[in-house]
DOPARO-312320 format. One line per 8 residues: their letters; for each residue x, y, z of N, C-alpha, C. Coordinates in steps of 0.1 Angstrom, whole numbers, padded with zeros to 4 digits. Atoms other than C-alpha are relative to their C-alpha. Example, Ala and Ser with C-alpha at 12.3 -4.5 7.8 and 13.67 -1.06 7.14 Angstrom:
DOPARO-312320
AS) 0009:-0012:0000:0123:-0045:0078:0009:0012:0000 | -0009:-0011:0000:0137:-0011:0071:-0008:0011:0008
***
This chain:
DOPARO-312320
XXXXXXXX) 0008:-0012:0000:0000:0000:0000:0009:0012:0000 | -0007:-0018:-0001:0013:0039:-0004:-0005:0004:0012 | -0003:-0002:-0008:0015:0057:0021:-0019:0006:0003 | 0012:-0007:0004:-0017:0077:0010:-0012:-0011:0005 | 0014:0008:-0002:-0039:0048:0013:0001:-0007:0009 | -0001:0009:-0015:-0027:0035:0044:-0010:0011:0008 | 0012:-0018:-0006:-0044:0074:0055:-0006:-0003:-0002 | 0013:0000:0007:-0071:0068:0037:-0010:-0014:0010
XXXXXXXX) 0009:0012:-0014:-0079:0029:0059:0001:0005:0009 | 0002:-0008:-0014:-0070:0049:0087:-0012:0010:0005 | 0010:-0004:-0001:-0097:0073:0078:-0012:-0009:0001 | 0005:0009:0001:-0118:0044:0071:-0008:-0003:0016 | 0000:0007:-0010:-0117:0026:0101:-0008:0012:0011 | 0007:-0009:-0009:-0124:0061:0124:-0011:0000:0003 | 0014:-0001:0002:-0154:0066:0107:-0008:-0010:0001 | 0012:0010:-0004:-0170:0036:0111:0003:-0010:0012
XXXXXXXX) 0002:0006:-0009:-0157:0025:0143:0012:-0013:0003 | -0009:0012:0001:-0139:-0005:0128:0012:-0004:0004 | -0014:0003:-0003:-0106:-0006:0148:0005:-0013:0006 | -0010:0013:-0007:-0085:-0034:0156:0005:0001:0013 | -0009:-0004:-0015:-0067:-0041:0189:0013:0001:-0004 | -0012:-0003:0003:-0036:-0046:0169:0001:0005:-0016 | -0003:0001:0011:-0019:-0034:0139:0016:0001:-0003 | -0014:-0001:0005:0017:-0038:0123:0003:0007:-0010
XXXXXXXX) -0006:-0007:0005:0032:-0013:0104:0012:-0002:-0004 | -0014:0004:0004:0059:-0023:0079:0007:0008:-0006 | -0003:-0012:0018:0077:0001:0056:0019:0001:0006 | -0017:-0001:0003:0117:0009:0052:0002:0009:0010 | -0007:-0007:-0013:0142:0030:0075:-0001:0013:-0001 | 0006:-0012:0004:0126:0061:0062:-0006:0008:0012 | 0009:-0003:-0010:0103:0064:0093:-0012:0001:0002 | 0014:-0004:0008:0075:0070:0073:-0011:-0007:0009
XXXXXXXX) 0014:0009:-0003:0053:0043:0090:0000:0007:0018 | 0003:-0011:-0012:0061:0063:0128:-0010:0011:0001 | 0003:-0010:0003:0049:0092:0114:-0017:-0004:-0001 | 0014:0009:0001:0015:0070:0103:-0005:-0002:0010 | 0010:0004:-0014:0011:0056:0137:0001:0011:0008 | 0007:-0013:-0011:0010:0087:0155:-0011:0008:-0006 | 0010:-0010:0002:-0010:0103:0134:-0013:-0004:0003 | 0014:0010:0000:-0036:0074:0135:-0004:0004:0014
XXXXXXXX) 0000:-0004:-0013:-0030:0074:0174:-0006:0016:0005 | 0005:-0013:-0004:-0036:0111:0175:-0015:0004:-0006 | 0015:-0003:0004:-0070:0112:0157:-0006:-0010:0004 | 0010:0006:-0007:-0084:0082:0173:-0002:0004:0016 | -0001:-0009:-0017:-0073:0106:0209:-0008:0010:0000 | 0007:-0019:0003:-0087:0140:0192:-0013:-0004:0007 | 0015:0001:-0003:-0123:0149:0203:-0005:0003:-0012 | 0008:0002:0015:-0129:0154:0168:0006:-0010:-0011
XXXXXXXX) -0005:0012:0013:-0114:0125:0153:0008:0005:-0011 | -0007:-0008:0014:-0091:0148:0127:0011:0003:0008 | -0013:-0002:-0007:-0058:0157:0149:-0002:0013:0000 | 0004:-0018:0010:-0074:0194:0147:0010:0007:0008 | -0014:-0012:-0008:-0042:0207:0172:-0005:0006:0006 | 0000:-0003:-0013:-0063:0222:0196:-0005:-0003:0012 | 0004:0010:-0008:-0079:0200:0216:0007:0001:0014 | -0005:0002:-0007:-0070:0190:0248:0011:-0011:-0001
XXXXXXXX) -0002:0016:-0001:-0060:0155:0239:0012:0005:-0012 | -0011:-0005:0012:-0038:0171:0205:0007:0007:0006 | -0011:-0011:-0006:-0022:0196:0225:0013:-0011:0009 | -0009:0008:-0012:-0008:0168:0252:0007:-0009:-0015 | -0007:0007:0007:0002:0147:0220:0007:0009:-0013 | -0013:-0008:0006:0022:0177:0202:0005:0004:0009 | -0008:0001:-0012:0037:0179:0236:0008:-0008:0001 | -0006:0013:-0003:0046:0147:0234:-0003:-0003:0015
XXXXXXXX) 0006:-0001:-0014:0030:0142:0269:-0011:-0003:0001 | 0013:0002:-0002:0001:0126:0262:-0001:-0013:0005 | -0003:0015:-0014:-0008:0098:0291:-0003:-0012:-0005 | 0004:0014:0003:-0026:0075:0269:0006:-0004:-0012 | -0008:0009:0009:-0002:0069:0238:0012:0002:0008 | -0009:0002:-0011:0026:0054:0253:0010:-0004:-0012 | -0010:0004:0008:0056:0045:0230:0012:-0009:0010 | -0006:0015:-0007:0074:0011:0243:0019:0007:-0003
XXXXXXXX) -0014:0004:0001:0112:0016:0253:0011:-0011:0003 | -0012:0012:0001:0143:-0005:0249:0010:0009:0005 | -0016:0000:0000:0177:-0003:0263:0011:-0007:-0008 | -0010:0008:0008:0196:-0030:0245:-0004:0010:-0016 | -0001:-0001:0017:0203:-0017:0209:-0008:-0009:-0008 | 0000:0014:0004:0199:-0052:0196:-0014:-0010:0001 | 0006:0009:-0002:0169:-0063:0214:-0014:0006:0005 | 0007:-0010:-0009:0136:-0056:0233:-0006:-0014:0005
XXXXXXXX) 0005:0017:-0007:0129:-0084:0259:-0014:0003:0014 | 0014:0003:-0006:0099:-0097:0278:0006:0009:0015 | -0003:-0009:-0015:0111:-0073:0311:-0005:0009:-0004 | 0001:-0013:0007:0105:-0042:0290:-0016:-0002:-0004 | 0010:0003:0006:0075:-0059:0274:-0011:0003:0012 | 0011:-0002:-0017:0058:-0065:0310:-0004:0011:0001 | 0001:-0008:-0008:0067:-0038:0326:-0008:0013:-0006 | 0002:-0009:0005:0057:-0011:0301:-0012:-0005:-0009
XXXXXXXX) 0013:0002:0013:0024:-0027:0279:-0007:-0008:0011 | 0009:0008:-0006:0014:-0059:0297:-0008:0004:0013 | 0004:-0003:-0016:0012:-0050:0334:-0005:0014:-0002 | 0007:-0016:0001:0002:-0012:0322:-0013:-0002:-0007 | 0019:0002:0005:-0031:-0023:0298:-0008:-0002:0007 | 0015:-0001:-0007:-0055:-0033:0323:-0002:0011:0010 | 0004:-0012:-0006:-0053:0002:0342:-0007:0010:-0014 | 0010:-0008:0008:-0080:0023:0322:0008:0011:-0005
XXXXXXXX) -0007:-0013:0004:-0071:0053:0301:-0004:0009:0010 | 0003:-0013:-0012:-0064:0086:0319:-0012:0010:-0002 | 0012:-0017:0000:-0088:0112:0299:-0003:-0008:-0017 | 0002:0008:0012:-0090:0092:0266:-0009:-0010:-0004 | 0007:0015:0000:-0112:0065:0249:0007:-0009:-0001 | -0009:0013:0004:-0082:0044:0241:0007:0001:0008 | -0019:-0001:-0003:-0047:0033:0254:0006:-0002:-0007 | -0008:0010:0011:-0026:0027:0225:0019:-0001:0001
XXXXXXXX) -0010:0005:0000:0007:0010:0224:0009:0004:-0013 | -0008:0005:0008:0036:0017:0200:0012:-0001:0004 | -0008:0006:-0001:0063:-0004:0197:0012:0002:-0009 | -0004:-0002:0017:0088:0007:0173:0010:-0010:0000 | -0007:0012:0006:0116:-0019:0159:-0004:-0010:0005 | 0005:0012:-0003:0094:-0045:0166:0007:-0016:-0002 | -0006:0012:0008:0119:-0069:0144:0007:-0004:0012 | -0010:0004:-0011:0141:-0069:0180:-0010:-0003:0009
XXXXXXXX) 0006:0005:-0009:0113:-0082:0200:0006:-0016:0000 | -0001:0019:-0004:0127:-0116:0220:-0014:-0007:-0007 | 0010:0007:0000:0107:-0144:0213:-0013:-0003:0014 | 0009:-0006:-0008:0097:-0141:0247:-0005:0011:0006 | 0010:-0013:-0003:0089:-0110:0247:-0016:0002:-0010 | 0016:0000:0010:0065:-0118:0219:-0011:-0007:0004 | 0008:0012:-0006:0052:-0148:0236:-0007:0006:0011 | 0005:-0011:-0012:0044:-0121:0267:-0016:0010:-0007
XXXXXXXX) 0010:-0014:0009:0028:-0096:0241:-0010:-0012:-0007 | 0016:0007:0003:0005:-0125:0226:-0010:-0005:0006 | 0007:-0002:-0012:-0009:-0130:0258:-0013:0009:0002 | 0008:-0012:0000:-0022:-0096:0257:-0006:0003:-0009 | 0008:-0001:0011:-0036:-0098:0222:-0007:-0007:0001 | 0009:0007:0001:-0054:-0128:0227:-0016:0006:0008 | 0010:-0007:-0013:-0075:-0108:0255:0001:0014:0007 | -0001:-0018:-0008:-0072:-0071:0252:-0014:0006:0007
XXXXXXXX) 0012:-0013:0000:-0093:-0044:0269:-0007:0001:-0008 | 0005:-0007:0009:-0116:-0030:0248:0004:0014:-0001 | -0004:-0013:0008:-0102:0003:0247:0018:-0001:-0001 | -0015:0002:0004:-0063:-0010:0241:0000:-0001:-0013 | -0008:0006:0012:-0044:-0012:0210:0013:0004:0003 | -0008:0004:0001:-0014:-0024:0200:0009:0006:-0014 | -0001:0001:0014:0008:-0009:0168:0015:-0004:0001 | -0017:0003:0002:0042:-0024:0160:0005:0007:-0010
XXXXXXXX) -0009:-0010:0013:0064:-0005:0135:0013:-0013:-0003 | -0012:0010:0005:0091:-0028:0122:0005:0003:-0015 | -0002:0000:0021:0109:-0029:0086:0003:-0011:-0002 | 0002:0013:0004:0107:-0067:0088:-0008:-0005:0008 | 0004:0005:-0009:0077:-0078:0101:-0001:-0018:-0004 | -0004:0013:0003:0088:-0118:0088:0007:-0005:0014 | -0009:0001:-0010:0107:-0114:0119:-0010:-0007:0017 | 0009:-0005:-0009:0075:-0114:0141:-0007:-0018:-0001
XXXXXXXX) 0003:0011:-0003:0059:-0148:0153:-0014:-0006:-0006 | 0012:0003:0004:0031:-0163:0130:-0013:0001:0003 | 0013:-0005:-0011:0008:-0161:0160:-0004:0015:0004 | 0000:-0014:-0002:0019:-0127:0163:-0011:0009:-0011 | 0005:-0004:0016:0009:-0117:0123:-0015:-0003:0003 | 0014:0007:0003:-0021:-0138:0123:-0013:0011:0008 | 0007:-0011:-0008:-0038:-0111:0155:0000:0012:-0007 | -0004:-0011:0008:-0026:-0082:0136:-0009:0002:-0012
XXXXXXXX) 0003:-0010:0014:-0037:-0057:0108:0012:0006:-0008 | -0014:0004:0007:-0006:-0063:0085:-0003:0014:-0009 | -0007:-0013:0014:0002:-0026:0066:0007:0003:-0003 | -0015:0001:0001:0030:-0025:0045:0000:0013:-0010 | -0004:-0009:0009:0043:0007:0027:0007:-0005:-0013 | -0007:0001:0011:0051:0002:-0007:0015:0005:-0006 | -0010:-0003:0003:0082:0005:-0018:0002:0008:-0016 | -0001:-0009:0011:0097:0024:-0046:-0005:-0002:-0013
XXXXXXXX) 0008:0004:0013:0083:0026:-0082:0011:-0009:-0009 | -0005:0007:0009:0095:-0001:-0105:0008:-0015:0010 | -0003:0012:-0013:0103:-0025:-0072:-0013:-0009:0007 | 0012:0002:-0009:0081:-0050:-0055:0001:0004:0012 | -0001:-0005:-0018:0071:-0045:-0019:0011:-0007:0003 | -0011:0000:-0013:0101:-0065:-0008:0015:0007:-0007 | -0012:-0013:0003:0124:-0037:-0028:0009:-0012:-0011 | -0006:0009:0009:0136:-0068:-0053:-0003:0004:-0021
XXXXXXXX) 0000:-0001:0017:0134:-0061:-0092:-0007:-0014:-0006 | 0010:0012:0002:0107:-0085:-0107:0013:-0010:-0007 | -0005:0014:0003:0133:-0106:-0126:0015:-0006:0009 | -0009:0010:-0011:0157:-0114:-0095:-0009:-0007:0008 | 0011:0007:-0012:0125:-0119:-0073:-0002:-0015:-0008 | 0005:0020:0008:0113:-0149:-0102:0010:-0008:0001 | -0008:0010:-0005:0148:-0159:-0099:-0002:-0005:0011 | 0000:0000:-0019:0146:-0159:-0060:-0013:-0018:-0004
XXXXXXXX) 0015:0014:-0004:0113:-0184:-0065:0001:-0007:-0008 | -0006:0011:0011:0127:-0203:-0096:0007:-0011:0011 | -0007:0009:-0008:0152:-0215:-0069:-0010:-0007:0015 | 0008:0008:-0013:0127:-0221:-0038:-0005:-0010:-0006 | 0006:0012:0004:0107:-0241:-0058:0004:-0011:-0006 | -0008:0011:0003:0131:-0263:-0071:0008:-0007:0012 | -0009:-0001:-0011:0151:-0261:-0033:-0003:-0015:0004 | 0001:0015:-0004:0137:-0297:-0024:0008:-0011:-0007
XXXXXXXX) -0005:0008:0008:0150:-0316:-0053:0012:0008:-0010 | -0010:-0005:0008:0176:-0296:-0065:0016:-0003:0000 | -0012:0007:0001:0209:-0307:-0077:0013:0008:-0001 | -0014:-0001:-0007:0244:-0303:-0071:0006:0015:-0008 | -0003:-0012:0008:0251:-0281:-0103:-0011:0011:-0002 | 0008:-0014:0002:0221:-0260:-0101:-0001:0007:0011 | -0007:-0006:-0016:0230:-0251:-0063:0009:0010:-0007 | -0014:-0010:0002:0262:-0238:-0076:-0002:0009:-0012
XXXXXXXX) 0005:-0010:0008:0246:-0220:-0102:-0008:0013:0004 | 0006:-0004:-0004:0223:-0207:-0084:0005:0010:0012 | -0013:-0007:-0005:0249:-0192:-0059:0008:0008:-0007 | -0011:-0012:0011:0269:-0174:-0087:-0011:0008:-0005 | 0012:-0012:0007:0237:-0159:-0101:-0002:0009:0012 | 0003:-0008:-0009:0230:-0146:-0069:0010:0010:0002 | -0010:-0009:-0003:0265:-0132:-0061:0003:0009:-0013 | -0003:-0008:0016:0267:-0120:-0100:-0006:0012:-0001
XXXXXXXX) 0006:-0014:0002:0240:-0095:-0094:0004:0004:0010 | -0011:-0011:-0015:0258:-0085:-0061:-0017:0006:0007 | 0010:-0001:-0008:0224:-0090:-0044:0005:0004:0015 | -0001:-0003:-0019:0226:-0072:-0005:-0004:-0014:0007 | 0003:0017:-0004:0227:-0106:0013:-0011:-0001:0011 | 0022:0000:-0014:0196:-0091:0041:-0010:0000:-0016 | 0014:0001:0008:0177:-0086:0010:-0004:-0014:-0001 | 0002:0021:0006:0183:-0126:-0003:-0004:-0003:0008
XXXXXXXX) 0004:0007:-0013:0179:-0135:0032:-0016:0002:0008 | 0014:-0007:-0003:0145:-0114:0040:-0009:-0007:-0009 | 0006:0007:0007:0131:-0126:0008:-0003:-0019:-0001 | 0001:0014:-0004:0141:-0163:0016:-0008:0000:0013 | 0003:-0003:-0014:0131:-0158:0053:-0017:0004:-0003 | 0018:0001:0006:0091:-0147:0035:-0002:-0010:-0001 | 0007:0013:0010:0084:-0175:0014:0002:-0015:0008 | 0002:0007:-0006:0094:-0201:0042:-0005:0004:0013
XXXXXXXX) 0009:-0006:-0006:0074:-0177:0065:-0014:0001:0000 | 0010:0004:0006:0045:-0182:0043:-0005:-0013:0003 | 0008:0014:-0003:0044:-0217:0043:0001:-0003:0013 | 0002:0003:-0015:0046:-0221:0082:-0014:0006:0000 | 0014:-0006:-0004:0016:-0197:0081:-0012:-0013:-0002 | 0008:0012:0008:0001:-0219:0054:-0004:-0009:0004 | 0002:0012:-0007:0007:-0250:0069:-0005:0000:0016 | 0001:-0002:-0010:-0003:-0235:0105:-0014:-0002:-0003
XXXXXXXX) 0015:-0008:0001:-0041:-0219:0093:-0005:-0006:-0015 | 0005:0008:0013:-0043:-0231:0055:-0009:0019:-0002 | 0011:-0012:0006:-0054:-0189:0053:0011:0009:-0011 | -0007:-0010:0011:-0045:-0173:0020:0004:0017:0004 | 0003:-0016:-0002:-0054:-0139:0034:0014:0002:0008 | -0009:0001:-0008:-0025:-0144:0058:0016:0001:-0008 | -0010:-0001:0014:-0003:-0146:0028:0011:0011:-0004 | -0009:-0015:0003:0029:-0120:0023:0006:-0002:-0018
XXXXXXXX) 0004:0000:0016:0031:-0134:-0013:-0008:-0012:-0007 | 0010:0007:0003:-0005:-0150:-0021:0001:-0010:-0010 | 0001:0007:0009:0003:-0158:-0056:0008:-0014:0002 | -0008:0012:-0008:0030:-0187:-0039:-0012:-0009:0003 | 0008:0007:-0007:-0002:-0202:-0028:-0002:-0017:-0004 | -0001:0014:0008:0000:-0235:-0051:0012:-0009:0002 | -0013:0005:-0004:0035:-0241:-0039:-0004:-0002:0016 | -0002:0000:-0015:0032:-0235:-0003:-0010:-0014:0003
XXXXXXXX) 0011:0010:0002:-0001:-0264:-0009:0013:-0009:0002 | -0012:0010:0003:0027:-0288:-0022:0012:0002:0012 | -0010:0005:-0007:0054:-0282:0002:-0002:-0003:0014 | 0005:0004:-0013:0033:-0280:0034:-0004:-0012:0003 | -0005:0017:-0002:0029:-0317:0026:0011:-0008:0006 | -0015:0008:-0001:0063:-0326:0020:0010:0007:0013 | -0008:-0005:-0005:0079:-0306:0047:-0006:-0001:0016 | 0005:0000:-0019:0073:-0311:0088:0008:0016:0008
XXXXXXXX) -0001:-0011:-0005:0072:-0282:0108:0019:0002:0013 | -0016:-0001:-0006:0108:-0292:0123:0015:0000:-0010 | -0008:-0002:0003:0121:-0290:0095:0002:0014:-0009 | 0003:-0015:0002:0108:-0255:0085:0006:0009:0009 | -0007:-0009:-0013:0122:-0244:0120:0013:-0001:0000 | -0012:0001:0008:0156:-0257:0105:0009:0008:-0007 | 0000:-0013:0008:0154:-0235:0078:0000:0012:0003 | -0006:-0014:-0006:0154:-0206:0097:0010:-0001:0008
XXXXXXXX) -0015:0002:-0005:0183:-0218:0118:0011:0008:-0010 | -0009:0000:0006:0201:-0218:0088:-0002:0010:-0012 | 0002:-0008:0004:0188:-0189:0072:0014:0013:0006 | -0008:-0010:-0011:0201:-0169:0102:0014:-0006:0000 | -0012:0005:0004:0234:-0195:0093:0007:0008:-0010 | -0008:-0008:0008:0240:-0178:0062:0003:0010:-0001 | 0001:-0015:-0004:0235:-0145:0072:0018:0000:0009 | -0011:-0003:-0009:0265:-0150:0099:0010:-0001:-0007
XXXXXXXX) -0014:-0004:0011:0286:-0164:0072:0006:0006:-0005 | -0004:-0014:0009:0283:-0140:0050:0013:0009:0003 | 0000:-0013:-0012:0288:-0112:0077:0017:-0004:0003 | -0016:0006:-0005:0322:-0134:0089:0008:-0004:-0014 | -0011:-0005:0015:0337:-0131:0051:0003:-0016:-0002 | 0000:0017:0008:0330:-0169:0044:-0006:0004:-0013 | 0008:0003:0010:0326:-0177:0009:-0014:0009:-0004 | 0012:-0002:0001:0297:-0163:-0006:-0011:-0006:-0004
XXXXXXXX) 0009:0011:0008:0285:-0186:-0028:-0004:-0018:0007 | 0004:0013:-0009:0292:-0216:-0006:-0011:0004:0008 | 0011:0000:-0007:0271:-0199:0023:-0011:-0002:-0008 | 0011:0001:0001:0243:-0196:0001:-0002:-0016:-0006 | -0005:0018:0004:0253:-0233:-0014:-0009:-0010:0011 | 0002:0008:-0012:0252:-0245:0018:-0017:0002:0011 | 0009:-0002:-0001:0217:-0228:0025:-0012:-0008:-0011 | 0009:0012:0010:0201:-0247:-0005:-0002:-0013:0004
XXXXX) 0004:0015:-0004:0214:-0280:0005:-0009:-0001:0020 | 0009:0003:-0009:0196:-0275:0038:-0015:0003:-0002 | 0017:-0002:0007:0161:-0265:0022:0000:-0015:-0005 | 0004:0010:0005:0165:-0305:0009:-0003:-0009:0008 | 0005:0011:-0005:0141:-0332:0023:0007:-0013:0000
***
């Protein structure tokens, strides 16, 4: 979605009421999707629903001082763990808002949420308040726990013109899925093919790794819920069918081991072509 039409559901939703308890906000290191969740946050606070800036409730949130959006902090650089999670969302949602109809939560780099801190925070999604929400900001929300996604209102900023949303150029992305969909049965010389093509276009190795890290994010969904809608690339859906057969959910959790494997190689100036080499032969049943 553009940025514009993410405003536009946001208007949407006001007007008719229809809000969620959670929503995730994905978009690049721009900030652009912050900028979104406050604004949303500050017109679901206004007393006129529009951010009109004089308000009581607008005044305390161009203050930055307003009691009932709360913006979630971290200390670790690196991380944001279930201590932080408690202390600041869990254990603070069931006290009522101060002067507000809502309490809304944002979370920004959501991608550094522990696993238990996610497992803390799905707790609280399964059984919010009624006047809580929840908005994550991330620029990979792939990162975020299936269970997590699945509660969520998934909005992703479009990326640049002539890119798909995951910022790939349509004929490396077909590459990219040429090779997933062969990754089960694929052989010795099309690995090492498939490794030089990749390092040939001098692909950013988070990108290769983000885009791999989707499409075996997909089929976990897949194979979890069987919901298309849940989908980060739908048209996949005739593959993810077929491999959620052939693949057990231990060995999907594998695949991300060694996802996050090649990434370190990379990073530690192994090989390039072997790590990703060596990432194919573990995609084989």
């Amino acid at each position: 979605m553009r940025q514009k039409e993410i405003q536009e559901y946001f208007s949407r939703v006001i007007e008719t009421g229809q809000i969620s308890h959670a929503y995730i906000i994905e978009g690049g290191a721009s900030g652009t999707f912050g900028e979104l969740a406050g604004e949303f946050a500050a017109r679901l606070e206004c007393e006129k629903k529009n951010h009109c800036g004089t308000c009581h409730s607008c005044l305390a949130y161009d203050r930055g001082s307003h009691p009932d959006i709360i913006r979630v902090l971290h200390e670790k650089p690196d991380s944001i763990g279930v201590t932080e999670i408690r202390r600041q969302l869990v254990e603070d949602i069931p006290i009522k808002p101060y002067s507000s109809p809502y309490k809304i939560y944002m979370v920004e780099e959501a991608e550094k949420l522990t696993i238990q801190a996610q497992n803390a925070l799905l707790k609280t999604m399964e059984e919010p308040p009624w006047y809580g929400i929840i908005i994550l900001l991330t620029t990979n929300a792939d990162k975020l726990l299936p269970t997590i996604l699945s509660r969520c209102v998934l909005l992703k900023i479009q990326a640049a013109e002539g890119y798909g949303e995951d910022g790939l150029e349509e004929d490396t992305r077909q590459m990219l899925l040429s090779m997933l969909h062969d990754s089960i049965e694929m052989s010795v010389t099309r690995m090492a093919e498939g490794a030089k093509e990749i390092k040939d276009r001098k692909l950013p190795v988070g990108q290769v790794m983000d885009f791999v890290r989707t499409w075996y994010r997909d089929l976990l969904v897949y194979k979890s819920t069987g919901k298309r809608e849940l989908l980060r690339i739908p048209e996949e859906l005739a593959w993810y069918r077929e491999y959620a057969a052939k693949q057990t959910y231990a060995q999907i959790d594998e695949i991300f081991k060694e996802i996050e494997k090649a990434e370190s190689r990379i990073q530690s100036n192994v090989n390039y072509e072997l790590a990703i080499e060596l990432l194919w032969r573990a995609m084989q049943v």
